[in-house]
SETOR-431164 format. One record per residue (C-alpha): residue number from 1; x, y, z. Coordinates in steps of 0.1 Angstrom, whole numbers. Example, Ala and Ser with C-alpha at 12.3 -4.5 7.8 and 13.67 -1.06 7.14 Angstrom:
<vexpa><n>1</n><east>123</east><north>-45</north><up>78</up></vexpa>
<vexpa><n>2</n><east>137</east><north>-11</north><up>71</up></vexpa>
END
This chain:
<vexpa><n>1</n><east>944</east><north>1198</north><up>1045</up></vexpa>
<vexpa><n>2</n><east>965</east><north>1210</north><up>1073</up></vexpa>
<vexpa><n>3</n><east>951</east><north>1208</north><up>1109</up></vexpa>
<vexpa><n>4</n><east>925</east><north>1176</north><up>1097</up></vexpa>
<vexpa><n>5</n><east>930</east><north>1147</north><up>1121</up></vexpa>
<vexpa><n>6</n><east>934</east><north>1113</north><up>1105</up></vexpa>
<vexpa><n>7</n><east>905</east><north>1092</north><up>1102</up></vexpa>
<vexpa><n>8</n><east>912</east><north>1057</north><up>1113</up></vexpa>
<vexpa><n>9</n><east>894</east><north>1035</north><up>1086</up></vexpa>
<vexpa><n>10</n><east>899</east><north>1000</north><up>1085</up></vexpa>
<vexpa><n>11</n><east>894</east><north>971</north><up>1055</up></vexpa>
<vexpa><n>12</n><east>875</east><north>943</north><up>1053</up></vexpa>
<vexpa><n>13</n><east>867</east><north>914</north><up>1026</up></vexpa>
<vexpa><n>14</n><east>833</east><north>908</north><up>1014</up></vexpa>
<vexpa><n>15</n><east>837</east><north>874</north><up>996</up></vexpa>
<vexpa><n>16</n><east>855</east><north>842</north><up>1006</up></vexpa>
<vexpa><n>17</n><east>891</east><north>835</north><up>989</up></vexpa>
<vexpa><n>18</n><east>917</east><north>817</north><up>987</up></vexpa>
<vexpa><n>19</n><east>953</east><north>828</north><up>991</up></vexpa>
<vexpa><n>20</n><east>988</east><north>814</north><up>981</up></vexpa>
<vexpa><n>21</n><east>1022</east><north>820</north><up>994</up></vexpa>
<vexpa><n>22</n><east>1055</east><north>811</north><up>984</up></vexpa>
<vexpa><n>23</n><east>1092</east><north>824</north><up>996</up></vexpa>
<vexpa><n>24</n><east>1115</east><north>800</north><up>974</up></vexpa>
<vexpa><n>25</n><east>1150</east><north>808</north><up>974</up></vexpa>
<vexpa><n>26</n><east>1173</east><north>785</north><up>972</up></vexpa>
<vexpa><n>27</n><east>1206</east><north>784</north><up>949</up></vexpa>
<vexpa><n>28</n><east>1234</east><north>776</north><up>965</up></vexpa>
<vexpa><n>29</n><east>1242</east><north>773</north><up>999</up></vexpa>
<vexpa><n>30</n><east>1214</east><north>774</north><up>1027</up></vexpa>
<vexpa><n>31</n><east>1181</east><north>786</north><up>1010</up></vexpa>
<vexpa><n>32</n><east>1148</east><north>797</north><up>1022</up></vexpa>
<vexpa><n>33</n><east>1113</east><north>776</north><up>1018</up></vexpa>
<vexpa><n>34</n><east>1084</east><north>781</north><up>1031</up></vexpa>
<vexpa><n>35</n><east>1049</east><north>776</north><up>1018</up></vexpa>
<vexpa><n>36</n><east>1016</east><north>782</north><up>1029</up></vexpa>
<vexpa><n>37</n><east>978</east><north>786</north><up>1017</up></vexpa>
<vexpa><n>38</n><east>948</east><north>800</north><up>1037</up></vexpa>
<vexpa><n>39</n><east>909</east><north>800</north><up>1031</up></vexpa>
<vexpa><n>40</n><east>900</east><north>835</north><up>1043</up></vexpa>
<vexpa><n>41</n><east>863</east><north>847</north><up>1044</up></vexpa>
<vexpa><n>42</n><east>841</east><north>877</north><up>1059</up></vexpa>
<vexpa><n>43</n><east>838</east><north>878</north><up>1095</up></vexpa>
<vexpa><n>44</n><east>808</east><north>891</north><up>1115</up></vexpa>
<vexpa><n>45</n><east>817</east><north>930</north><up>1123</up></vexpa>
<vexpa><n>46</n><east>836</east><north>935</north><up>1156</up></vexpa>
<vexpa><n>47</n><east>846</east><north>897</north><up>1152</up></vexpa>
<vexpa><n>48</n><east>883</east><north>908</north><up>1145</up></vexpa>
<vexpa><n>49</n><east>907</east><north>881</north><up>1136</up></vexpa>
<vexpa><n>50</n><east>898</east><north>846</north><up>1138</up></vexpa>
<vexpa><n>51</n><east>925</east><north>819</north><up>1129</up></vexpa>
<vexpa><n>52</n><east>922</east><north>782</north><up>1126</up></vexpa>
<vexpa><n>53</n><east>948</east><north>757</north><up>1116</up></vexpa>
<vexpa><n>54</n><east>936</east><north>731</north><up>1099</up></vexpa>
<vexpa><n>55</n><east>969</east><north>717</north><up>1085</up></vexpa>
<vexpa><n>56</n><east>963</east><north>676</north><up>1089</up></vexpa>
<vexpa><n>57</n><east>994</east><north>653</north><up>1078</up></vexpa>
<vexpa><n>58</n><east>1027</east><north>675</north><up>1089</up></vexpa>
<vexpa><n>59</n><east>1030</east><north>691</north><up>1051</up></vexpa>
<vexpa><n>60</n><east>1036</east><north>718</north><up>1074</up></vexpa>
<vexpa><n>61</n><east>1054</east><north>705</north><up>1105</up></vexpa>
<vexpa><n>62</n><east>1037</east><north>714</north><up>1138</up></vexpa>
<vexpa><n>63</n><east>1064</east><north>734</north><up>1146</up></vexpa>
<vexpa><n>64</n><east>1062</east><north>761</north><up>1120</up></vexpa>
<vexpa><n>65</n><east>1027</east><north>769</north><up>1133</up></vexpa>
<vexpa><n>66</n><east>1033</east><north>795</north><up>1153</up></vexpa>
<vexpa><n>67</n><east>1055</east><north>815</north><up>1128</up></vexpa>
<vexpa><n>68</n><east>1025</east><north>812</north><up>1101</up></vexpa>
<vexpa><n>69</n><east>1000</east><north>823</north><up>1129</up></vexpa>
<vexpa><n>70</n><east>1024</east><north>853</north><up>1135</up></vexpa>
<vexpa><n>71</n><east>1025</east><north>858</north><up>1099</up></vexpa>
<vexpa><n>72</n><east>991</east><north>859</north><up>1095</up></vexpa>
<vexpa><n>73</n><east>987</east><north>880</north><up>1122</up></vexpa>
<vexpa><n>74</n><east>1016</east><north>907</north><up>1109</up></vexpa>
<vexpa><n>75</n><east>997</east><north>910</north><up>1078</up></vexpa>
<vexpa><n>76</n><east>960</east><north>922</north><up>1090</up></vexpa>
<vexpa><n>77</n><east>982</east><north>951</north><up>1103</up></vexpa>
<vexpa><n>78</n><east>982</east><north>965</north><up>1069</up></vexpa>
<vexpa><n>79</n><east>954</east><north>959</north><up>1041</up></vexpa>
<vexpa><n>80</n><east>960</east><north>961</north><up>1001</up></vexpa>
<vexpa><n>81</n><east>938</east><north>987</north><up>996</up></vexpa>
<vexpa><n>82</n><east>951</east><north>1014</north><up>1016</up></vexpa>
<vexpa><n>83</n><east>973</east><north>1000</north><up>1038</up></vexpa>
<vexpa><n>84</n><east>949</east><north>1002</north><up>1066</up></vexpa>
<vexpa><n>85</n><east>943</east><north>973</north><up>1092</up></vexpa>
<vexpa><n>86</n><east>923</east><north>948</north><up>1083</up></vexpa>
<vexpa><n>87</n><east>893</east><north>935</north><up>1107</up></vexpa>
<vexpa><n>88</n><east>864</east><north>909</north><up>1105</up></vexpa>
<vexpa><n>89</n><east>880</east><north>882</north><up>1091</up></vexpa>
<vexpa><n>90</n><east>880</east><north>844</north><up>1095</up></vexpa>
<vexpa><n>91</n><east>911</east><north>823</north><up>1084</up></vexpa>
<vexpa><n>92</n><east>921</east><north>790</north><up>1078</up></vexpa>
<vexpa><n>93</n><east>956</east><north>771</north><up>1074</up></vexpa>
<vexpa><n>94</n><east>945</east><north>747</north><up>1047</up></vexpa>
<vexpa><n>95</n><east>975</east><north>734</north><up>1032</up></vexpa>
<vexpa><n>96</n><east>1015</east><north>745</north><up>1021</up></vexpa>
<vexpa><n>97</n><east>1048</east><north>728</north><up>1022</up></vexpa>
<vexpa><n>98</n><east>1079</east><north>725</north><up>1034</up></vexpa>
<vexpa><n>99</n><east>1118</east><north>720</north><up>1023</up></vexpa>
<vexpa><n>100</n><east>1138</east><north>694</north><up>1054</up></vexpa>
<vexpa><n>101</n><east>1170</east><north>718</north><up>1048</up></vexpa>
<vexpa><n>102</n><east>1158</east><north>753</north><up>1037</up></vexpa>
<vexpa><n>103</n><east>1126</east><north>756</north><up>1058</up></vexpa>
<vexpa><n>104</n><east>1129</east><north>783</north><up>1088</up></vexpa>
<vexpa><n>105</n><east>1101</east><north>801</north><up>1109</up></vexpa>
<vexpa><n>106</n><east>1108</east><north>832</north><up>1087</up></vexpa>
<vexpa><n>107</n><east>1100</east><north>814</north><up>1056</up></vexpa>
<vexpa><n>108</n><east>1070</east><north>805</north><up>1070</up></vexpa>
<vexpa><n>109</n><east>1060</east><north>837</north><up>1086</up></vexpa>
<vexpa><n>110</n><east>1070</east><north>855</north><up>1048</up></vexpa>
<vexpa><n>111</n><east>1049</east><north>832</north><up>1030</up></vexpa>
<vexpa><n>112</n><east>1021</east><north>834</north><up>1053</up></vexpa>
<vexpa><n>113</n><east>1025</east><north>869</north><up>1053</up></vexpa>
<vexpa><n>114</n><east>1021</east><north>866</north><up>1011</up></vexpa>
<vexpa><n>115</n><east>992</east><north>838</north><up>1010</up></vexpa>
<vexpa><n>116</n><east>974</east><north>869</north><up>1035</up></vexpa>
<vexpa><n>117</n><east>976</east><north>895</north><up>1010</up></vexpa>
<vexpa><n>118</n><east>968</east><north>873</north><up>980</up></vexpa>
<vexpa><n>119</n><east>937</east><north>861</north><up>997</up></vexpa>
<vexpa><n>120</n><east>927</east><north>899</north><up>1005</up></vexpa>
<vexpa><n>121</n><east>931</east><north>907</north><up>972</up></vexpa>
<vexpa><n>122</n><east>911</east><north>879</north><up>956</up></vexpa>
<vexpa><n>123</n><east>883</east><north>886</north><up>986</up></vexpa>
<vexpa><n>124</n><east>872</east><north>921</north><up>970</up></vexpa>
<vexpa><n>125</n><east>884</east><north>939</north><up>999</up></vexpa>
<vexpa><n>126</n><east>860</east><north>969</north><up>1011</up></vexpa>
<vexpa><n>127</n><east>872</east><north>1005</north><up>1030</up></vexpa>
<vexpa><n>128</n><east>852</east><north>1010</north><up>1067</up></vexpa>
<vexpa><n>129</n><east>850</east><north>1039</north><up>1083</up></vexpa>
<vexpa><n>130</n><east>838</east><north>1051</north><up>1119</up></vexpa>
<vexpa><n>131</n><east>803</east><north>1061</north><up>1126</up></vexpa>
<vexpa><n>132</n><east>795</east><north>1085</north><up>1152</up></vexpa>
<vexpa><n>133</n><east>763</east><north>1085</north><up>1174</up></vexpa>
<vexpa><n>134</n><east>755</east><north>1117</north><up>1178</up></vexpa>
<vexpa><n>135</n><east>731</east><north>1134</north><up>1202</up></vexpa>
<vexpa><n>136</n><east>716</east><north>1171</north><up>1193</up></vexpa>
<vexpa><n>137</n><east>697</east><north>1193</north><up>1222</up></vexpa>
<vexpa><n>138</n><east>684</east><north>1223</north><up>1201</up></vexpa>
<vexpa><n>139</n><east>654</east><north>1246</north><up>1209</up></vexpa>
<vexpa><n>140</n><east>628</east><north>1233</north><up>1183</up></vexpa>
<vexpa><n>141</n><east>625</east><north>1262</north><up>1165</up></vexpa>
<vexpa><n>142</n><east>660</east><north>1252</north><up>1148</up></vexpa>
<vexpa><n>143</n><east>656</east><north>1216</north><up>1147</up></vexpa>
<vexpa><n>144</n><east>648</east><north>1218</north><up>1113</up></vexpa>
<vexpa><n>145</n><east>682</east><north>1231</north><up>1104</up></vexpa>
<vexpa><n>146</n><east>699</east><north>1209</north><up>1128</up></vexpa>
<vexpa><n>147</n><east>686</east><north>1179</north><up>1109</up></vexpa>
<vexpa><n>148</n><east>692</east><north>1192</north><up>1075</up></vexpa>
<vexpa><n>149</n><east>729</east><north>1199</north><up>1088</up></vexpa>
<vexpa><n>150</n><east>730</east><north>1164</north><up>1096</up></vexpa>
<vexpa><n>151</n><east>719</east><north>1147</north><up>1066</up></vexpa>
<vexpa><n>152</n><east>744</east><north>1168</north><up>1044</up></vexpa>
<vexpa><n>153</n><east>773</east><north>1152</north><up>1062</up></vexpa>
<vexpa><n>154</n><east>757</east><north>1120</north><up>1053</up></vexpa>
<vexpa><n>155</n><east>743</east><north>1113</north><up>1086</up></vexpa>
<vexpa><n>156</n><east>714</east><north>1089</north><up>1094</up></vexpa>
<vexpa><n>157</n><east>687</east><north>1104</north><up>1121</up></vexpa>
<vexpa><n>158</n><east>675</east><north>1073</north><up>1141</up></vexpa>
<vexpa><n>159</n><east>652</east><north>1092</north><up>1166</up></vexpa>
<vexpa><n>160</n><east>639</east><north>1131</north><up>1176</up></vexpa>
<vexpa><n>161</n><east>622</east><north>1134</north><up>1212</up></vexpa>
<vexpa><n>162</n><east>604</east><north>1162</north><up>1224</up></vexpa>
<vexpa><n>163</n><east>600</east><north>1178</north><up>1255</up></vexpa>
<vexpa><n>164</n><east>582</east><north>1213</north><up>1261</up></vexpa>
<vexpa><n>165</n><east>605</east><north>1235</north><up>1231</up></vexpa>
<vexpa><n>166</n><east>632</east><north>1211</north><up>1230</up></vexpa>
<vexpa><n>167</n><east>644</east><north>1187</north><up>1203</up></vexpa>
<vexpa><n>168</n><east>669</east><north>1159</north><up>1213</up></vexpa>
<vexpa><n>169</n><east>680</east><north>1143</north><up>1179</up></vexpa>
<vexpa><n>170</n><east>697</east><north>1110</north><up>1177</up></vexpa>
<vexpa><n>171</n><east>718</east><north>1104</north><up>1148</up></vexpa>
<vexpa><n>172</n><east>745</east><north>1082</north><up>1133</up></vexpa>
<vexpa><n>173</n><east>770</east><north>1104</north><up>1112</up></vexpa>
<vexpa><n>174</n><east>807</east><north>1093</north><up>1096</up></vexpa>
<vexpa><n>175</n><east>833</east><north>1110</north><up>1120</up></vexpa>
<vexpa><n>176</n><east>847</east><north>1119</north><up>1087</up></vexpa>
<vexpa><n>177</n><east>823</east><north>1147</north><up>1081</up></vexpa>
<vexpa><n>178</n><east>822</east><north>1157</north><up>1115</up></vexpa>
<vexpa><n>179</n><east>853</east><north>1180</north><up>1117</up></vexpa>
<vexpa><n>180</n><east>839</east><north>1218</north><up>1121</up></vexpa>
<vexpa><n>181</n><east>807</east><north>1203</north><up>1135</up></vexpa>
<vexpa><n>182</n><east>809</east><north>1227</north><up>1171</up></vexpa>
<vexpa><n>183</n><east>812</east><north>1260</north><up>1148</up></vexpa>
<vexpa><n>184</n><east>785</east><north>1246</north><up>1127</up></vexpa>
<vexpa><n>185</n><east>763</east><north>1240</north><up>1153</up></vexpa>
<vexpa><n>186</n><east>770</east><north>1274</north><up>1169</up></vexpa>
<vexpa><n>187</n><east>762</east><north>1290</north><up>1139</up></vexpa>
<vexpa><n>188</n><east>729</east><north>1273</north><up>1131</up></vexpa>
<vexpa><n>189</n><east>714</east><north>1274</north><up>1167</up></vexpa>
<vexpa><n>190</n><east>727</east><north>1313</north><up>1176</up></vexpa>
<vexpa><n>191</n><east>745</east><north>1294</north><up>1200</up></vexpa>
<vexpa><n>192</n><east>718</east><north>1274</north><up>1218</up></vexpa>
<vexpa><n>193</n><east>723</east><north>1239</north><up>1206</up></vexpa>
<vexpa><n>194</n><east>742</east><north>1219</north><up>1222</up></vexpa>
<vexpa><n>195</n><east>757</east><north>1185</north><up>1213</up></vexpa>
<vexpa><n>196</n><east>779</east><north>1147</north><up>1222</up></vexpa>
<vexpa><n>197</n><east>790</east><north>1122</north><up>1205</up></vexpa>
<vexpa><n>198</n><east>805</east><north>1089</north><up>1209</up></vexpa>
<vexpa><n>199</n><east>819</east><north>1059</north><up>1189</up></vexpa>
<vexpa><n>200</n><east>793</east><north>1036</north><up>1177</up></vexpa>
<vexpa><n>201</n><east>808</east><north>1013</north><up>1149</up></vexpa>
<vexpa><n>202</n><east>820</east><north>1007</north><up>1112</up></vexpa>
<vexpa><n>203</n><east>805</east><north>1008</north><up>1080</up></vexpa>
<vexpa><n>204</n><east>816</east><north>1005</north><up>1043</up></vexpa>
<vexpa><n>205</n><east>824</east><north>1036</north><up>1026</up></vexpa>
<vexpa><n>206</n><east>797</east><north>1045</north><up>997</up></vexpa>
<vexpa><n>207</n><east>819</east><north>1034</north><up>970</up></vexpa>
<vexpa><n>208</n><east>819</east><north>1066</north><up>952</up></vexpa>
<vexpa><n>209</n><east>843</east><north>1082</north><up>979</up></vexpa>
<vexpa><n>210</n><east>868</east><north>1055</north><up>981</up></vexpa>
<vexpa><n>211</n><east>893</east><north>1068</north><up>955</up></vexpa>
<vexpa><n>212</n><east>892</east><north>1101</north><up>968</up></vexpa>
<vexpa><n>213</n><east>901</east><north>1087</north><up>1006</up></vexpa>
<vexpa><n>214</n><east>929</east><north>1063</north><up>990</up></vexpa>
<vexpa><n>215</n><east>945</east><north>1093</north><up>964</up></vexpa>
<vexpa><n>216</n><east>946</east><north>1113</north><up>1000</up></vexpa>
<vexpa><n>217</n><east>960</east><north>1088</north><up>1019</up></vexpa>
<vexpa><n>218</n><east>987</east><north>1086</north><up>989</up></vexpa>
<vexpa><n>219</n><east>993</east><north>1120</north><up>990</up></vexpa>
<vexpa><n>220</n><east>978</east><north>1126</north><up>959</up></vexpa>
END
Protein backbone atom coordinates (compact mmCIF):
# COMPACT_ATOMS: atom_id res chain seq x y z
CA UNK A 1 0.00 0.00 0.00
CA UNK A 2 1.85 2.90 -1.27
CA UNK A 3 1.93 6.17 0.80
CA UNK A 4 1.17 3.86 4.39
CA UNK A 5 3.78 4.81 6.95
CA UNK A 6 5.36 1.82 8.71
CA UNK A 7 4.09 0.89 11.92
CA UNK A 8 6.78 0.34 14.47
CA UNK A 9 5.71 -2.91 16.33
CA UNK A 10 7.89 -4.58 18.59
CA UNK A 11 8.06 -8.43 20.05
CA UNK A 12 8.03 -9.70 23.15
CA UNK A 13 8.08 -13.38 24.99
CA UNK A 14 5.36 -14.49 27.06
CA UNK A 15 6.87 -17.63 28.80
CA UNK A 16 10.30 -18.13 30.42
CA UNK A 17 13.06 -20.12 28.30
CA UNK A 18 16.06 -21.30 27.98
CA UNK A 19 18.44 -20.57 25.15
CA UNK A 20 21.71 -22.32 23.74
CA UNK A 21 24.45 -21.06 21.69
CA UNK A 22 27.29 -22.52 20.10
CA UNK A 23 29.93 -21.05 17.35
CA UNK A 24 32.41 -24.20 17.04
CA UNK A 25 34.77 -24.05 14.34
CA UNK A 26 37.83 -25.37 14.61
CA UNK A 27 39.80 -27.61 11.99
CA UNK A 28 42.94 -26.71 11.43
CA UNK A 29 44.72 -23.75 12.18
CA UNK A 30 43.22 -21.05 14.68
CA UNK A 31 39.44 -21.86 15.23
CA UNK A 32 36.59 -20.22 16.82
CA UNK A 33 34.80 -21.25 20.31
CA UNK A 34 32.56 -19.68 22.09
CA UNK A 35 29.68 -20.87 24.11
CA UNK A 36 26.97 -19.47 25.96
CA UNK A 37 23.38 -20.20 27.58
CA UNK A 38 20.89 -17.62 28.93
CA UNK A 39 17.56 -17.96 31.14
CA UNK A 40 15.38 -15.34 29.35
CA UNK A 41 11.78 -14.48 30.78
CA UNK A 42 8.92 -11.77 30.35
CA UNK A 43 9.65 -8.45 31.57
CA UNK A 44 7.18 -5.95 32.96
CA UNK A 45 6.14 -3.63 29.82
CA UNK A 46 8.33 -0.53 29.27
CA UNK A 47 10.98 -2.56 31.37
CA UNK A 48 13.19 -2.95 28.17
CA UNK A 49 16.23 -4.96 28.46
CA UNK A 50 17.45 -6.25 31.68
CA UNK A 51 20.66 -8.34 31.79
CA UNK A 52 22.29 -10.21 34.54
CA UNK A 53 25.41 -12.32 34.63
CA UNK A 54 25.33 -14.88 36.68
CA UNK A 55 28.27 -16.90 35.32
CA UNK A 56 30.02 -18.21 38.87
CA UNK A 57 33.45 -20.41 38.34
CA UNK A 58 35.20 -18.59 35.13
CA UNK A 59 33.55 -21.40 32.56
CA UNK A 60 33.22 -18.24 30.92
CA UNK A 61 36.27 -16.00 31.79
CA UNK A 62 35.47 -12.61 33.16
CA UNK A 63 36.76 -11.19 30.30
CA UNK A 64 34.48 -12.35 27.58
CA UNK A 65 31.62 -10.62 29.52
CA UNK A 66 31.31 -7.81 27.83
CA UNK A 67 31.33 -9.32 24.26
CA UNK A 68 28.31 -11.70 25.49
CA UNK A 69 26.57 -8.58 27.02
CA UNK A 70 27.07 -6.91 23.51
CA UNK A 71 25.83 -9.92 21.98
CA UNK A 72 22.87 -10.13 23.81
CA UNK A 73 22.27 -6.72 23.33
CA UNK A 74 22.83 -6.93 19.25
CA UNK A 75 20.25 -9.54 19.17
CA UNK A 76 17.04 -7.73 20.86
CA UNK A 77 17.61 -5.41 17.76
CA UNK A 78 15.89 -7.88 15.73
CA UNK A 79 13.15 -10.56 17.00
CA UNK A 80 12.34 -14.10 15.18
CA UNK A 81 9.10 -13.39 14.40
CA UNK A 82 9.30 -10.43 12.24
CA UNK A 83 12.41 -9.13 12.69
CA UNK A 84 11.23 -6.43 14.86
CA UNK A 85 13.04 -5.27 18.21
CA UNK A 86 12.48 -7.07 20.95
CA UNK A 87 11.43 -5.27 24.38
CA UNK A 88 10.47 -6.36 27.97
CA UNK A 89 12.67 -8.90 28.62
CA UNK A 90 14.76 -10.14 31.54
CA UNK A 91 18.07 -12.16 30.95
CA UNK A 92 20.41 -14.20 32.62
CA UNK A 93 24.13 -15.55 31.78
CA UNK A 94 23.68 -18.93 33.31
CA UNK A 95 26.34 -20.95 32.05
CA UNK A 96 28.62 -21.69 28.51
CA UNK A 97 32.16 -22.56 27.85
CA UNK A 98 35.18 -21.77 26.53
CA UNK A 99 38.29 -23.17 24.30
CA UNK A 100 42.04 -21.60 25.98
CA UNK A 101 43.29 -21.24 22.12
CA UNK A 102 40.18 -20.74 19.90
CA UNK A 103 38.05 -18.50 22.22
CA UNK A 104 37.73 -14.72 21.04
CA UNK A 105 35.18 -11.89 22.02
CA UNK A 106 33.49 -12.57 18.66
CA UNK A 107 32.89 -16.07 19.41
CA UNK A 108 31.35 -15.06 22.29
CA UNK A 109 29.30 -12.19 21.05
CA UNK A 110 28.07 -14.99 17.99
CA UNK A 111 27.10 -17.41 20.36
CA UNK A 112 25.44 -15.08 22.59
CA UNK A 113 23.92 -13.62 19.69
CA UNK A 114 22.48 -17.52 18.91
CA UNK A 115 21.61 -18.72 22.67
CA UNK A 116 19.24 -15.02 22.23
CA UNK A 117 17.40 -16.15 19.42
CA UNK A 118 16.99 -19.77 20.55
CA UNK A 119 15.65 -18.55 23.83
CA UNK A 120 13.05 -16.17 21.85
CA UNK A 121 11.98 -18.87 20.05
CA UNK A 122 11.41 -21.35 22.75
CA UNK A 123 9.68 -18.24 24.90
CA UNK A 124 6.54 -18.12 22.43
CA UNK A 125 7.33 -14.83 21.25
CA UNK A 126 4.20 -12.36 20.82
CA UNK A 127 3.84 -9.15 18.08
CA UNK A 128 3.05 -5.53 20.10
CA UNK A 129 1.92 -2.83 18.52
CA UNK A 130 1.30 1.03 19.46
CA UNK A 131 -1.77 2.29 21.05
CA UNK A 132 -2.87 5.68 20.56
CA UNK A 133 -4.86 7.86 23.19
CA UNK A 134 -7.06 9.63 21.34
CA UNK A 135 -9.16 12.67 22.31
CA UNK A 136 -12.53 13.41 20.16
CA UNK A 137 -14.32 17.09 20.58
CA UNK A 138 -17.61 16.55 18.46
CA UNK A 139 -21.02 18.38 18.81
CA UNK A 140 -23.10 15.66 20.48
CA UNK A 141 -25.38 15.23 17.95
CA UNK A 142 -22.59 13.11 16.16
CA UNK A 143 -21.00 11.48 18.96
CA UNK A 144 -22.73 8.57 18.26
CA UNK A 145 -20.97 8.10 14.94
CA UNK A 146 -17.80 9.22 16.35
CA UNK A 147 -17.82 6.39 18.77
CA UNK A 148 -19.05 3.83 16.39
CA UNK A 149 -16.02 5.04 14.00
CA UNK A 150 -13.91 4.28 16.81
CA UNK A 151 -14.80 0.90 17.82
CA UNK A 152 -14.47 -0.31 14.04
CA UNK A 153 -10.84 0.54 14.12
CA UNK A 154 -10.71 -1.60 17.09
CA UNK A 155 -10.46 1.20 19.53
CA UNK A 156 -11.32 1.02 23.26
CA UNK A 157 -13.46 4.28 24.64
CA UNK A 158 -12.26 4.86 28.23
CA UNK A 159 -14.34 7.97 28.92
CA UNK A 160 -17.18 10.66 27.18
CA UNK A 161 -17.60 14.13 29.09
CA UNK A 162 -20.18 16.45 28.42
CA UNK A 163 -20.43 19.98 28.49
CA UNK A 164 -23.51 22.11 27.13
CA UNK A 165 -23.69 20.23 23.24
CA UNK A 166 -20.32 19.00 23.35
CA UNK A 167 -18.88 15.38 23.60
CA UNK A 168 -15.08 15.00 24.43
CA UNK A 169 -14.35 11.22 23.90
CA UNK A 170 -11.32 9.48 25.32
CA UNK A 171 -10.26 6.50 23.60
CA UNK A 172 -7.31 4.08 23.12
CA UNK A 173 -7.07 2.98 19.33
CA UNK A 174 -3.95 0.91 17.49
CA UNK A 175 -2.11 3.61 15.43
CA UNK A 176 -2.46 0.94 12.89
CA UNK A 177 -6.01 1.72 12.07
CA UNK A 178 -5.63 5.23 12.48
CA UNK A 179 -4.27 6.18 8.99
CA UNK A 180 -7.25 8.24 7.09
CA UNK A 181 -8.63 9.04 10.60
CA UNK A 182 -8.67 13.34 9.84
CA UNK A 183 -10.82 12.65 6.52
CA UNK A 184 -12.85 10.28 8.49
CA UNK A 185 -13.61 12.49 11.00
CA UNK A 186 -14.33 15.37 8.61
CA UNK A 187 -16.69 13.39 6.91
CA UNK A 188 -18.68 12.13 9.93
CA UNK A 189 -18.86 15.49 11.89
CA UNK A 190 -19.54 17.82 8.45
CA UNK A 191 -16.44 19.10 9.53
CA UNK A 192 -17.04 20.05 13.18
CA UNK A 193 -15.11 17.45 15.12
CA UNK A 194 -12.11 17.98 15.97
CA UNK A 195 -9.37 15.61 17.32
CA UNK A 196 -5.44 14.76 19.10
CA UNK A 197 -3.69 12.09 19.71
CA UNK A 198 -0.67 10.96 21.46
CA UNK A 199 1.45 7.77 22.20
CA UNK A 200 0.22 5.87 25.06
CA UNK A 201 1.78 2.29 25.02
CA UNK A 202 1.97 -1.36 23.63
CA UNK A 203 -0.23 -4.16 23.36
CA UNK A 204 -0.25 -7.66 21.79
CA UNK A 205 -1.74 -7.95 18.46
CA UNK A 206 -5.20 -10.01 18.51
CA UNK A 207 -3.72 -13.09 17.20
CA UNK A 208 -5.84 -13.37 14.30
CA UNK A 209 -4.02 -10.38 12.54
CA UNK A 210 -0.55 -11.47 13.10
CA UNK A 211 0.04 -13.36 9.83
CA UNK A 212 -1.36 -10.75 7.84
CA UNK A 213 1.19 -7.99 9.49
CA UNK A 214 4.26 -10.65 9.17
CA UNK A 215 3.16 -11.74 5.17
CA UNK A 216 3.27 -7.68 4.74
CA UNK A 217 6.28 -7.13 6.36
CA UNK A 218 7.72 -10.04 3.96
CA UNK A 219 6.37 -8.49 1.10
CA UNK A 220 3.92 -11.01 0.60
Amino acid sequence: NAGKPQIAYRETITTNAHGVGKLIKQSGGRGQYGHVEVDVRPAERGKGLVVENKIVGGIIPREYIPAVKKGIQEAVLNGVLGGYPVVDVEVDIVYGSFDEVDSSDLAFKLAAIFAMKDGFKQGKPILLEPIMKVENITPDEFQGDICGDLSRRRGSINSIETRGHLATIHAEVPLAELFGYATAIRSLSKGRSSYSMEPSHFQPVPANLVAAILDQKEGK
